[in-house]
C-alpha positions as CSV (number, residue, x, y, z in Angstrom):
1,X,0.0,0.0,0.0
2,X,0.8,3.3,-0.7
3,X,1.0,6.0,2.0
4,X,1.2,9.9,0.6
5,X,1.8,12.5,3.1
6,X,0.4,15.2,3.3
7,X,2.3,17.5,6.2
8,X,5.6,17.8,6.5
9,X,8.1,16.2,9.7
10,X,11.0,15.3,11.2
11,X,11.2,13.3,14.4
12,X,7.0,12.8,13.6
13,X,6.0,10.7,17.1
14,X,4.4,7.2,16.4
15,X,1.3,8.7,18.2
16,X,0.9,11.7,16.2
17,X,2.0,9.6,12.8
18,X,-1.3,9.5,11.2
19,X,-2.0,13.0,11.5
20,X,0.5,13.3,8.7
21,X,-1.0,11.6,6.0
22,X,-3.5,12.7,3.3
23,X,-4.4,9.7,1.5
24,X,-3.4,6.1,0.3
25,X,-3.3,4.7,-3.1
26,X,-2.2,0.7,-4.2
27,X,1.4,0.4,-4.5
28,X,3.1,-2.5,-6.9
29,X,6.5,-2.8,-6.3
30,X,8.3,-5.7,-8.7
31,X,11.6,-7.0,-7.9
32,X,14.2,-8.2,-10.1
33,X,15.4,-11.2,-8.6
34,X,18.4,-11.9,-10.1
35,X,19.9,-8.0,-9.3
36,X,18.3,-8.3,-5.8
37,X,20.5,-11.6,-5.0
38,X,23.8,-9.4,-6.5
39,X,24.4,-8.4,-3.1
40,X,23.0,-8.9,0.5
41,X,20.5,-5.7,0.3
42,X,18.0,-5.8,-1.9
43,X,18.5,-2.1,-3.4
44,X,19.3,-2.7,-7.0
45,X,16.5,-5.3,-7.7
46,X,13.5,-3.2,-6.3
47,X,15.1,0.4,-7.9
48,X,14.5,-0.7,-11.9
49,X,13.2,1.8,-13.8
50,X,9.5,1.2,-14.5
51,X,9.1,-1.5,-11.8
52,X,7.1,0.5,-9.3
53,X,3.6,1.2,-10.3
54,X,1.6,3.6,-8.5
55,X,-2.7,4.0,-8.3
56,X,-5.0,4.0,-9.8
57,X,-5.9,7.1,-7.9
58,X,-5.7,8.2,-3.8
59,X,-8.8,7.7,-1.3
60,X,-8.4,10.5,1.5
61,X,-7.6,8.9,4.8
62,X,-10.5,10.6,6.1
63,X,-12.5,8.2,4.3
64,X,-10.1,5.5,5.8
65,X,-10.4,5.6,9.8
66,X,-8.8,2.1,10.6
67,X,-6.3,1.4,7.7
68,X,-5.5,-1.8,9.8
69,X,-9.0,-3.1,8.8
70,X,-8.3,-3.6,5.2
71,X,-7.8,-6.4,3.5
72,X,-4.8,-6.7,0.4
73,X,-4.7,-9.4,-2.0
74,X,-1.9,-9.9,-5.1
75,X,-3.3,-11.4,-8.2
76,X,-1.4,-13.3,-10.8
77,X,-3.7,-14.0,-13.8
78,X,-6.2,-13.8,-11.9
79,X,-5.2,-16.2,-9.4
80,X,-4.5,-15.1,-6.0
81,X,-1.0,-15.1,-5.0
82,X,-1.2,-12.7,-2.2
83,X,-4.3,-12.2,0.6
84,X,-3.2,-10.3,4.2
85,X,-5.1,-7.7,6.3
86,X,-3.0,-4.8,6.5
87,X,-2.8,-5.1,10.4
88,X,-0.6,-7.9,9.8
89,X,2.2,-5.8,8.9
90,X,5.1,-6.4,11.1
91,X,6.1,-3.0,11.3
92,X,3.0,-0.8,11.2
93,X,2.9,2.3,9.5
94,X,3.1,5.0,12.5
95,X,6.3,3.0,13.8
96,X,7.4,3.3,9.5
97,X,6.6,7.3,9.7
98,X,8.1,7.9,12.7
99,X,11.4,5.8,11.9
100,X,12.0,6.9,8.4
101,X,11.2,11.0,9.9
102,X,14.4,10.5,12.1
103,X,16.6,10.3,9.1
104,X,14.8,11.6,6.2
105,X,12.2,15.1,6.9
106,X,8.5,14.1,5.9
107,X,7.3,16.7,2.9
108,X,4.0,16.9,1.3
109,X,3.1,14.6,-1.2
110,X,6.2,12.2,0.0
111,X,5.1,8.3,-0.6
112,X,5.3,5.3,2.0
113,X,5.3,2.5,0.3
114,X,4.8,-0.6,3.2
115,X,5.7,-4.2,3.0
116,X,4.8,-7.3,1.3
117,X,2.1,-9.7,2.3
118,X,3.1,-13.5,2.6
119,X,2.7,-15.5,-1.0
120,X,5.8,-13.9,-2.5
121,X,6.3,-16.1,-6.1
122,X,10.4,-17.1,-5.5
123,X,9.4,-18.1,-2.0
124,X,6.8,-20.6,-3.0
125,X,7.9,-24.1,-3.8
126,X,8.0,-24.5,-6.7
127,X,9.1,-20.8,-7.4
128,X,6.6,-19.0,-9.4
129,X,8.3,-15.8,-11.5
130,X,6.3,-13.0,-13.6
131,X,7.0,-13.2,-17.4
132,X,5.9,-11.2,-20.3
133,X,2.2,-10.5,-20.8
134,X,1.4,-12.0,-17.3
135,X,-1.1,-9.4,-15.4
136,X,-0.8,-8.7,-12.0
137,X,-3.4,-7.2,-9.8
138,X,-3.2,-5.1,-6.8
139,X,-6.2,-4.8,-4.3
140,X,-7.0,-3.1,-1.2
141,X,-10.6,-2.8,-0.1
142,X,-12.0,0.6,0.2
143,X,-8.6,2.1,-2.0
144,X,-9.3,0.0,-5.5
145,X,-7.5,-2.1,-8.0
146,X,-4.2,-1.9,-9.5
147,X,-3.4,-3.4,-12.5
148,X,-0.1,-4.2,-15.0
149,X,1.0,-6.0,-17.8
150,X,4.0,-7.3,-17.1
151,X,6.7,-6.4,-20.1
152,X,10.1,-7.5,-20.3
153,X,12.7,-5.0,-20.8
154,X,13.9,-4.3,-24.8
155,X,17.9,-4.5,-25.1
């Protein structure tokens, strides 16, 4: 899921953590397996360009008073790879707010982008990896559905 903020912070308190945001939006973030296993952080293989998708559009967390409540699910062709409750995130997002603000000042329109549900494909035995033309589907209840084709990269 995709947290946007929508006032500015540093040092934001856990407490005072959702005061801060403005909306939330689906979030797809793809990995490149191979480049993620190039080193023990997984930097290069979730920062390719066009591998984060982002929408389809933001719900105002006005309209979202217990983000904890909703329910995300990944699909892969339609079948579902990927079906968590966001309050099952191990770090929750006031504790991600707060944390990233000690480092990093909050600014408007800044994007929190949280974890990944259990289900992950490489994880799964046997593995199961994206290819060209598969469609995966992003949805959070209350926020919508997210959807991309899946296009290998022209060398």
């Amino acid at each position: 899921m995709a947290v946007v903020m929508g006032d500015a912070g540093k040092h934001v308190k856990p407490e005072n953590a959702l005061e801060h945001i403005v909306g939330y939006s689906c979030y797809n973030e793809c990995t490149v397996r191979d480049w993620q296993e190039h080193t023990s952080q997984f930097g290069m293989g979730k920062n390719f360009q066009k591998t984060g998708s982002f929408g389809p559009h933001m719900v105002l967390a006005e309209n979202i008073p217990d983000y904890k409540s909703l329910s995300i699910k990944t699909r892969l062709n339609g079948k579902v790879m990927q079906d968590a409750k966001l309050g099952q995130l191990i770090f929750d997002i006031p504790k991600l707010i707060s944390y990233v603000s000690k480092a990093i000042p909050w600014q408007a329109g800044d994007v929190l982008v949280t974890g990944t549900p259990g289900g992950v494909g490489f994880k799964r035995k046997p593995p199961i990896f994206m290819k060209d033309g598969d469609q995966v589907e992003i949805e959070i209840t209350k926020i919508g559905v997210l959807s991309n084709i899946i296009k290998d990269e022209i060398t």
